[in-house]
C-alpha positions as CSV (number, residue, x, y, z in Angstrom):
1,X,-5.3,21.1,-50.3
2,X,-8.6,20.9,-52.3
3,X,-7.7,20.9,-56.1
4,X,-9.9,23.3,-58.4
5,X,-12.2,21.9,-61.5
6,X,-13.7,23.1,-63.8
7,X,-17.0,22.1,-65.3
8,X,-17.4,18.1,-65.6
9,X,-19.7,15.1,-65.8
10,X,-19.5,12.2,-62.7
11,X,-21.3,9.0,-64.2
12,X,-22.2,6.3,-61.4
13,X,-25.8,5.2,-60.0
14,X,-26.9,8.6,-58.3
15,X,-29.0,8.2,-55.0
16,X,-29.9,11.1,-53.1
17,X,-33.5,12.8,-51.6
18,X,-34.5,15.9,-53.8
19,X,-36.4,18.6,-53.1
20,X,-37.2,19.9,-49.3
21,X,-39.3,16.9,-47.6
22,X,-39.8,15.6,-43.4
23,X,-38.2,12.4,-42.8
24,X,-41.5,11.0,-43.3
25,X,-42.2,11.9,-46.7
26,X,-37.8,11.0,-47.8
27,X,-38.9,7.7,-49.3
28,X,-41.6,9.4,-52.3
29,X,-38.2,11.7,-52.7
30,X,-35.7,9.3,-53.0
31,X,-34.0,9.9,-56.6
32,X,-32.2,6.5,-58.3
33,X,-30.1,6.6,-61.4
34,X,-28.4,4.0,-61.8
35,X,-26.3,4.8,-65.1
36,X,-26.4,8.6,-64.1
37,X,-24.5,12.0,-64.7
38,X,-24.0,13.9,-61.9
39,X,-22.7,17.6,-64.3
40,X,-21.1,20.4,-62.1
41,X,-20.2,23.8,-63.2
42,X,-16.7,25.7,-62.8
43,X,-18.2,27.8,-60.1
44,X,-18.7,24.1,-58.7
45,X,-22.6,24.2,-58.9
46,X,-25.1,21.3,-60.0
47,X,-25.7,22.2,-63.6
48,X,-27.5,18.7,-64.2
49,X,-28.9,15.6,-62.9
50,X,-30.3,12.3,-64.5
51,X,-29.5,9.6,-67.0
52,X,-26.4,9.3,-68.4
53,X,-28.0,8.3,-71.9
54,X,-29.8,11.8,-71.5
55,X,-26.9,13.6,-71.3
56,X,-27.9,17.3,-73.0
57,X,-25.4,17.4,-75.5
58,X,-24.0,20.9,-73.8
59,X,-22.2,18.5,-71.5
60,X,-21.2,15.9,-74.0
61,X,-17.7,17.0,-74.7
62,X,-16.9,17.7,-70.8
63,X,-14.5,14.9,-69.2
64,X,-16.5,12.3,-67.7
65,X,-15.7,10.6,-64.4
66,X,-16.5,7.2,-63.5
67,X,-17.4,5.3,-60.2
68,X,-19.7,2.9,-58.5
69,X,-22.0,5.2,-56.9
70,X,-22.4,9.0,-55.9
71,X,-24.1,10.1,-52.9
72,X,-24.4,13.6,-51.4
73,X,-21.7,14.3,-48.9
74,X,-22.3,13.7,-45.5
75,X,-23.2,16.3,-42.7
76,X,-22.0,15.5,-39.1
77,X,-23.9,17.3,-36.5
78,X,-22.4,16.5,-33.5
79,X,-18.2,15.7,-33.3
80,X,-16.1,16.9,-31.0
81,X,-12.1,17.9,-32.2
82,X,-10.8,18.0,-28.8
83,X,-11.6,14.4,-28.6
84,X,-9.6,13.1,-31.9
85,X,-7.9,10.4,-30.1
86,X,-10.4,9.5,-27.2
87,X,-12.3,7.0,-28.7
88,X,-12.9,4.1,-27.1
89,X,-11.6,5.5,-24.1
90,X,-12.4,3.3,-20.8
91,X,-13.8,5.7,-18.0
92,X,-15.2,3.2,-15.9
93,X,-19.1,4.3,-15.7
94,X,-21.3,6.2,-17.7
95,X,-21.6,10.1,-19.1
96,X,-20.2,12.1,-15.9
97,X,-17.9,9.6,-15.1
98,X,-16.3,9.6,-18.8
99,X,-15.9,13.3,-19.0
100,X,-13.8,13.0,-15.2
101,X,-11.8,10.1,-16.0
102,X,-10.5,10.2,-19.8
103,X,-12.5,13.5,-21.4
104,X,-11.3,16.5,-19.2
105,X,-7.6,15.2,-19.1
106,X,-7.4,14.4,-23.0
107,X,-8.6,17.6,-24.0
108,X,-6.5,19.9,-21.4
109,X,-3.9,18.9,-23.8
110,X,-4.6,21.0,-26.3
111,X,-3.6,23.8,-24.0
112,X,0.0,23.2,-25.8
113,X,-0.1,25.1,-29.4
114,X,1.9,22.3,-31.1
115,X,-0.1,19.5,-29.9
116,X,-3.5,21.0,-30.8
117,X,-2.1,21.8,-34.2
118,X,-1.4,18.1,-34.9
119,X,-5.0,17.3,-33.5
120,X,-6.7,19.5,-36.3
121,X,-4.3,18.4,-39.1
122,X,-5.6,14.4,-37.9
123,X,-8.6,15.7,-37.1
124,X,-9.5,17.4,-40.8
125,X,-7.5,14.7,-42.5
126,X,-9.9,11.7,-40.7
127,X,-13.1,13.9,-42.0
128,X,-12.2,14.2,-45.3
129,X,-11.2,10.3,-45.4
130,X,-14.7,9.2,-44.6
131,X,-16.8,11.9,-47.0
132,X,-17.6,14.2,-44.0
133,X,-18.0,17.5,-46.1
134,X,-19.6,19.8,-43.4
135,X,-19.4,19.2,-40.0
136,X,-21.0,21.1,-36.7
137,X,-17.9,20.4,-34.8
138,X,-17.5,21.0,-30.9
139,X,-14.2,23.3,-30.5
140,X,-11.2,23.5,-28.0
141,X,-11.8,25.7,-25.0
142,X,-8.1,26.8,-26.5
143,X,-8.2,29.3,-29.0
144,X,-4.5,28.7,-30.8
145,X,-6.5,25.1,-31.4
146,X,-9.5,26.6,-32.8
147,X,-7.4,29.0,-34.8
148,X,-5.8,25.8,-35.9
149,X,-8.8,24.0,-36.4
150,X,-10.4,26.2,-38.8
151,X,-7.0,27.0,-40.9
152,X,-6.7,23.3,-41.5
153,X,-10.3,23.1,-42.5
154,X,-9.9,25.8,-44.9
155,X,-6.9,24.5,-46.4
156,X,-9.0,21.7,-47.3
157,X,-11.8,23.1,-48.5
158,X,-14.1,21.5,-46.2
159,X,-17.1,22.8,-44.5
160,X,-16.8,23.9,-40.5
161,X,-19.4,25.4,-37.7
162,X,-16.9,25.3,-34.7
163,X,-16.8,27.1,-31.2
164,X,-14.6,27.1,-28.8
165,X,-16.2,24.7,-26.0
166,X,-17.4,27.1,-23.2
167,X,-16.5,26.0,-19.5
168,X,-16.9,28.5,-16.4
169,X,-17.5,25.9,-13.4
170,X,-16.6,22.4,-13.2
171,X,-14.5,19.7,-11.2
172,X,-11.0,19.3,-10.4
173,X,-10.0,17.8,-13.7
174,X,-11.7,20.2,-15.7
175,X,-9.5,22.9,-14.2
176,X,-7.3,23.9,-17.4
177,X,-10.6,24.1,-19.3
178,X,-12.0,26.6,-17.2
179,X,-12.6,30.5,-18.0
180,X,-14.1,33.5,-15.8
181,X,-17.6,34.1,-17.1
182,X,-16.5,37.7,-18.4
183,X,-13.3,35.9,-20.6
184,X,-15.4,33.4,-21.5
185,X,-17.7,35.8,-23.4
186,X,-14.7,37.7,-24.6
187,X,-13.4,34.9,-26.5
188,X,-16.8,33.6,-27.7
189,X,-17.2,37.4,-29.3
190,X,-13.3,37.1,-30.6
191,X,-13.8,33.9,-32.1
192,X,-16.6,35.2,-34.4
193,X,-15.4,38.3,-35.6
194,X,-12.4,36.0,-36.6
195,X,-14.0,33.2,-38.0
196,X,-17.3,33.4,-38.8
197,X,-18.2,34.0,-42.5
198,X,-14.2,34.8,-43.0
199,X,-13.9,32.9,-46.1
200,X,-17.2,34.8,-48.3
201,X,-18.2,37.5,-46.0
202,X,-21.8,36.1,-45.4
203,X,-23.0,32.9,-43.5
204,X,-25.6,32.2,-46.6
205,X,-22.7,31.2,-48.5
206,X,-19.9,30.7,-46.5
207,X,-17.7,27.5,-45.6
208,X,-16.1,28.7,-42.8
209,X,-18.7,29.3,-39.6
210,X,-18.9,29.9,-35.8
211,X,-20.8,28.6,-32.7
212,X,-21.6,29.9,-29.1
213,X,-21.1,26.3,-27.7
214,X,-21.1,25.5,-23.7
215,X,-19.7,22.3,-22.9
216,X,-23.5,22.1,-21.0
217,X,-26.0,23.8,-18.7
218,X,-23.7,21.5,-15.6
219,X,-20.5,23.5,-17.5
220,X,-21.9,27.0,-17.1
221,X,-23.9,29.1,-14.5
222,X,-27.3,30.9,-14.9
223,X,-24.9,34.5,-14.8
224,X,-22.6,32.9,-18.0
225,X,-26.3,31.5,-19.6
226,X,-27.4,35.2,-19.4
227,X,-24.1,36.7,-20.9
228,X,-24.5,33.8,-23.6
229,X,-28.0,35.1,-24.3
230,X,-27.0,38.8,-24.5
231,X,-24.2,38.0,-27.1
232,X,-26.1,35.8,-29.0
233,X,-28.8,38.4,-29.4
234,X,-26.0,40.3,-30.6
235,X,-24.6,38.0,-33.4
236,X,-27.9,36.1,-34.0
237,X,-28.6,38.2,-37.4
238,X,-25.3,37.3,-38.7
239,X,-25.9,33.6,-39.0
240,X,-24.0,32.2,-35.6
241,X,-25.3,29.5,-34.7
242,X,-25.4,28.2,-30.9
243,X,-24.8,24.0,-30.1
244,X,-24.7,22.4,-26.8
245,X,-25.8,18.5,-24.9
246,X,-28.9,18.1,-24.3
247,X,-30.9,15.2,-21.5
248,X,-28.5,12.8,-22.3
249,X,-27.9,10.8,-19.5
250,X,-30.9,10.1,-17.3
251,X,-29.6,8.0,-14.5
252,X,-31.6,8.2,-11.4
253,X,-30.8,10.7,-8.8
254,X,-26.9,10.6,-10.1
255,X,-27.3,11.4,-13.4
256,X,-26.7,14.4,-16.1
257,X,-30.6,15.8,-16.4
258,X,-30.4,15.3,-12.3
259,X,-27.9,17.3,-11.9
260,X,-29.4,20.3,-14.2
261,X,-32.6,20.1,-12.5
262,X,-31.3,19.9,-9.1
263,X,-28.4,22.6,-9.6
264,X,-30.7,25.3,-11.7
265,X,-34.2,24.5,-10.0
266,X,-36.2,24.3,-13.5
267,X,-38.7,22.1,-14.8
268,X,-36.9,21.0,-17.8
269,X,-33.1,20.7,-19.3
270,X,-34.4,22.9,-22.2
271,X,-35.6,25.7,-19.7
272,X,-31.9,26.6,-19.2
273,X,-31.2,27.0,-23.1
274,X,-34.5,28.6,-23.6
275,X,-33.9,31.6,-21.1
276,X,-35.7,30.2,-17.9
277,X,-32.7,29.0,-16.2
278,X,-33.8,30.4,-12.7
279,X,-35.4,28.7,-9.8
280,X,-39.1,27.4,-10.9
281,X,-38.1,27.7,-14.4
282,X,-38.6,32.0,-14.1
283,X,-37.0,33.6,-17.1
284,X,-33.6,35.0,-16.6
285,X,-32.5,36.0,-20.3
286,X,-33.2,35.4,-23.8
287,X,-33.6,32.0,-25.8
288,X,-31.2,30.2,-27.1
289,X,-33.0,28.4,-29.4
290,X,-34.0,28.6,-33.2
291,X,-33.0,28.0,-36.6
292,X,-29.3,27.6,-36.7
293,X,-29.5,26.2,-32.7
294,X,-28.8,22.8,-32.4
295,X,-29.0,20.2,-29.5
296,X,-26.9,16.5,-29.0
297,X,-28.7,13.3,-27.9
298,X,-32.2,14.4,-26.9
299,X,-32.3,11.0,-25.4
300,X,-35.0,11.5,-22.3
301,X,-37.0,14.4,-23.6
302,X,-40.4,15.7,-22.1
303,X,-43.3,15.9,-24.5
304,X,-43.0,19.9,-23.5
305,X,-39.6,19.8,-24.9
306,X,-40.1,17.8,-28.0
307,X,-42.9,20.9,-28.5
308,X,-40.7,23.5,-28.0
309,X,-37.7,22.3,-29.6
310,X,-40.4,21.9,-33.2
311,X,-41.6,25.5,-32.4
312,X,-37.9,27.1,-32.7
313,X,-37.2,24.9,-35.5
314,X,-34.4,24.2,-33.2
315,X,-32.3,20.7,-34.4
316,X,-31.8,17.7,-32.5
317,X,-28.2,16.1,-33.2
318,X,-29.0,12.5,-32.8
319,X,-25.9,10.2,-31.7
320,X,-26.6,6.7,-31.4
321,X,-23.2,5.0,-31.6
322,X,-22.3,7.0,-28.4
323,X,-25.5,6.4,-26.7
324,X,-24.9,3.2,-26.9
325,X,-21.3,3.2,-25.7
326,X,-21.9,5.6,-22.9
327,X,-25.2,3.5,-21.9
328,X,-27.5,6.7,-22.0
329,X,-30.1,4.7,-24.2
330,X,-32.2,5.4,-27.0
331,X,-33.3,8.7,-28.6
332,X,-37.0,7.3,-28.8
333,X,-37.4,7.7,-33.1
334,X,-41.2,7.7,-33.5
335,X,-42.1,9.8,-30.7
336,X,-39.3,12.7,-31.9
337,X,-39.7,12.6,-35.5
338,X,-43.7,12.7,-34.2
339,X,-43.6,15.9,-32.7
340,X,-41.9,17.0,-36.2
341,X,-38.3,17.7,-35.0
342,X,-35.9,17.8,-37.5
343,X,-33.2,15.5,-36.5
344,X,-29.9,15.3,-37.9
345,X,-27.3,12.3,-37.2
346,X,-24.1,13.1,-35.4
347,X,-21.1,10.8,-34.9
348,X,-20.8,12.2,-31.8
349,X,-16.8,11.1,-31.9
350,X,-15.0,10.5,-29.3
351,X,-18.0,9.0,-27.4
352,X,-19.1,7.4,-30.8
353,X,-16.2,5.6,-32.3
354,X,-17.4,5.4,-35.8
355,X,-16.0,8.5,-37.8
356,X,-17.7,7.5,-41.2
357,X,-21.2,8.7,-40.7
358,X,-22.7,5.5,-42.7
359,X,-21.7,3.3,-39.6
360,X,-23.7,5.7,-37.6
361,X,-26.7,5.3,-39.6
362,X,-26.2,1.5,-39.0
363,X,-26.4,2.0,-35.3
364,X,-29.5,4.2,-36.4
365,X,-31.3,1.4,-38.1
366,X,-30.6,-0.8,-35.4
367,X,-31.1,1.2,-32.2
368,X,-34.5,1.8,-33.3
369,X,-35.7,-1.4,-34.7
370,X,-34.8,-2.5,-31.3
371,X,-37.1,0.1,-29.2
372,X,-39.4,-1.8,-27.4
373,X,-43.1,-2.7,-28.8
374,X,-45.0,-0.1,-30.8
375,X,-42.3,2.3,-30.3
376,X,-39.6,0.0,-33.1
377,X,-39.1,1.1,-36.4
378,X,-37.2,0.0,-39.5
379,X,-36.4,2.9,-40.5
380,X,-36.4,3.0,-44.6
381,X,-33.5,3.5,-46.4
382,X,-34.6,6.9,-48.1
383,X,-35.0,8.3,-44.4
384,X,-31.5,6.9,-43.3
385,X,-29.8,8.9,-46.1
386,X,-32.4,12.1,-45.5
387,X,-30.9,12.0,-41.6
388,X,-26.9,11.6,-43.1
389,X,-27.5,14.4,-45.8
390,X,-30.5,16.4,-46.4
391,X,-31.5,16.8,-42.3
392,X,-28.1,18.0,-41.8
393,X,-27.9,20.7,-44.2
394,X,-31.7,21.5,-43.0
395,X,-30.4,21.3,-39.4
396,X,-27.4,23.7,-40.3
397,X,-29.7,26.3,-42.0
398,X,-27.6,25.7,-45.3
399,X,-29.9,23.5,-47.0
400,X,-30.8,26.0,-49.9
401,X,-27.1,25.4,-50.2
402,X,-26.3,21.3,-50.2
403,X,-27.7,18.0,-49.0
404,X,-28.7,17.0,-51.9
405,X,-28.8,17.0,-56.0
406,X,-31.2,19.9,-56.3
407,X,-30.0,22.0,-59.5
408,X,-28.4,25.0,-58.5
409,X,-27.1,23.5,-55.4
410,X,-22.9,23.5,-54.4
411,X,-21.8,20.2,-55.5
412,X,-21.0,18.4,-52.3
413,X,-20.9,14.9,-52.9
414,X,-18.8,11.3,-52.4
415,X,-17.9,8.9,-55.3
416,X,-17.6,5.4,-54.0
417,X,-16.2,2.5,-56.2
418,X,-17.3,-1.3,-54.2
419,X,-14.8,-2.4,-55.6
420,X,-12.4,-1.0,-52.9
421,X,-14.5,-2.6,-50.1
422,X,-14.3,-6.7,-51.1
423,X,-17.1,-7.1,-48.9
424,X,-19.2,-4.3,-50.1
425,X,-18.3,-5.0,-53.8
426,X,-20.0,-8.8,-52.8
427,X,-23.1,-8.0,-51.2
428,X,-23.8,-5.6,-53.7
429,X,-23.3,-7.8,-56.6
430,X,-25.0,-10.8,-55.8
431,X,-27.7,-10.3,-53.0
432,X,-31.0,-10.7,-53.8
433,X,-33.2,-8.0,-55.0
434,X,-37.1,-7.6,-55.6
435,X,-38.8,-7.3,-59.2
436,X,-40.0,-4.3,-58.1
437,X,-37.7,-1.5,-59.3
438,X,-38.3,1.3,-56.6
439,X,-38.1,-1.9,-53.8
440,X,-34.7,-3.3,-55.6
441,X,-33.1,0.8,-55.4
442,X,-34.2,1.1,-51.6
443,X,-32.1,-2.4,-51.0
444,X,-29.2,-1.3,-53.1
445,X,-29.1,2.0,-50.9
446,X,-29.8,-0.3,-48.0
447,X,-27.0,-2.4,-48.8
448,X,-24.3,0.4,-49.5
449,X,-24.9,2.1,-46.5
450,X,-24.7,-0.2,-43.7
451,X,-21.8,-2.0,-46.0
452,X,-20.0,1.1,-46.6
453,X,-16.4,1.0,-44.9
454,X,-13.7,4.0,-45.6
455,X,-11.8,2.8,-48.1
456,X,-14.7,2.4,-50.8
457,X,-14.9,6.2,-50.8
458,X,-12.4,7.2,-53.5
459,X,-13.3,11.3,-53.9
460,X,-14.5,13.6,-51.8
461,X,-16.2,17.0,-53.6
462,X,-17.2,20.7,-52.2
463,X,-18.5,22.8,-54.3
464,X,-17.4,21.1,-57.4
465,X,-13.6,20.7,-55.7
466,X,-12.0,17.3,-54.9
467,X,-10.9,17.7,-51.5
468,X,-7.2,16.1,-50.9
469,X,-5.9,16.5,-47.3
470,X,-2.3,15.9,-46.9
């Protein structure tokens, strides 16, 4: 349960990125207090931001927190709930042969009402642990588990976009998984006039949200893609938002974007979210794409896609840790970010095995310094928090709402002590650090997230609330 607050002051070094920058401009945004106050309101707003010593005097008599550090909460854009426990699961080869061999199975048995009801208690109760506050989370094709999903999640006052994973064709061990096309939109419409917005009435302000989500364009067929279309038409206006895989696997002739090409005919993977799922890439139905649409991996784009994707102002989920453990390679950083695609990390669990969304951005920093030639980047540490916080909310459509420190904003943020972490507490106390100020922040940041480990996170806020999952 999340306990209720009233208004208070949090006083720790502040870090987050203010205002509404690209990726590219995160490091002239990147706020640093290090003695700061952090004051929310009862209605669990950001009433104030900056030095503790400057506290107005308003706030001088409210009870005052204390902690190492606060940082916005993080924003996951790309988990899957089904797959709590299939981390680190051996499958023997790469994407296609994962899903077969340990994916399929493991989430078939959420088919049983009980089960799945453990698996969002764990599920919500492993988010909250590791400062997850909102999360674009990939649902059950069950919809007791969804159900059970989201009335954990409000329970503990977290943030959740969910849909129920969308399957109408698909092999032999994806059998339980599988709808008609006409049930499968039934329960895609059912699922939002449940869910979505239930908690406020309207997505602008909601917690609680919903998702058209098929599994991918190999789970589906171009008649389901042009039901998907119709209904999403239908709902767009309301604030749904649609998520799916995109060109993550790229191995020759066997491989995921292989198979879409070669089953649907088009010229791209994105043709079949975009409405041209027939042969030659001919349209068939309506977009999929825009504001509150976004895309996993994005590993093997075309330049045309990159371009269309920034035209929607459709997101790209970026998942390195699973990349890497799946061997589908790397989302090339420079040449995405170039074509001014917002791109928001994902965890991407359970073909990423890191839940806490700072290890992610570790395998972020070091993916892409590793890119070959001009293509390698060390990626600041302004940007890495941008792509944990600020790119998420952006890529959610709710950053008017969190991501940051902005006044006005819900208070969605983490309070981490070092001293929880033995090795976090040491690195941060006695590594080296420039003369110049800014340069000494950016290696502080540096430091605490690619040092950060679970149990340095000691209190997890939405919208003013301590969240506390039993």
């Amino acid at each position: 349960m999340y306990e209720a607050s009233g208004s208070a002051v949090f006083r720790g070094h502040i870090f987050h990125i203010a205002d509404a920058p690209t990726v590219d401009q995160a490091r002239s945004h990147l706020v640093s207090v290090p003695d700061g106050a952090l004051v929310t309101t009862a209605g669990g707003t950001i009433a104030w931001v900056g030095p503790f010593a400057e506290l107005p005097t308003a706030f001088a008599a409210l009870p005052v927190t204390r902690t190492g550090f606060i940082l916005p909460g993080f924003v996951d854009t790309h988990i899957h709930f089904p797959q709590t426990y299939t981390t680190d699961a051996y499958g023997g080869g790469q994407l296609l042969e994962w899903l077969d061999e340990c994916v399929f199975p493991a989430e078939s048995r959420l088919e049983d009402p009980g089960f799945a009801r453990q698996v969002a208690r764990n599920f919500t109760r492993r988010r909250a642990s590791v400062g997850t506050t909102s999360a674009l989370v990939f649902g059950s094709a069950f919809a007791p588990a969804q159900d059970a999903l989201f009335e954990e999640t409000q329970a503990a006052g977290l943030r959740l976009v969910s849909g129920r994973g969308i399957q109408t064709v698909g092999t032999d061990s994806a059998a339980t998984l599988l709808t008609s096309e006409e049930q499968a939109l039934e329960l895609a419409a059912a699922e939002i006039d449940r869910w979505h917005a239930v908690d406020t009435g309207t997505a602008q302000t909601a917690l609680l949200q919903v998702a058209i989500v098929p599994r991918f364009s190999l789970s589906v067929t171009p008649t389901t893609l042009a039901g998907l279309g119709e209904l999403y038409d239908s709902v767009r206006g309301r604030g749904v938002y649609f998520h799916s895989h995109l060109n993550e696997n790229d191995r020759p002739g066997t491989g995921e974007i292989a198979a879409v090409r070669s089953v649907y005919g088009t010229k791209t993977y994105l043709d079949t979210y975009d409405g041209c799922f027939l042969p030659g890439s001919a349209r068939g139905g309506t977009s999929l794409l825009g504001r509150r649409s976004i895309l996993a991996h994005a590993v093997h784009c075309q330049d045309s896609e990159l371009a269309r994707l920034a035209d929607t102002g459709t997101s790209i989920a970026h998942c390195p840790t699973s990349q890497g453990f799946l061997g589908s390679g790397t989302m090339p950083w420079r040449r995405t970010t170039g074509f001014g695609v917002n791109v928001a990390i994902g965890t991407d669990v359970g073909g990423g095995d890191e839940w806490l969304v700072a290890r992610v951005l570790n395998d972020c920093y070091k993916a892409h310094l590793s890119e070959p030639g001009e293509a390698s980047v060390a990626i600041d540490p302004a940007a890495l928090l941008f792509t944990g916080t600020l790119a998420g909310a952006r890529a959610l459509d709710m950053e008017d709402r969190f991501g940051n420190f902005d006044l006005g904003k819900d208070a969605d943020f983490l309070l981490i002590d070092p001293d929880r972490w033995e090795s976090l507490a040491l690195v941060l106390a006695n590594a080296v650090r420039a003369d110049d100020a800014a340069l000494a922040a950016e290696q502080t940041l540096f430091a605490l997230l690619l040092a950060l480990r679970e149990p340095a996170i000691t209190g997890v806020y939405v919208r003013g609330r301590r969240v506390s999952v039993e």
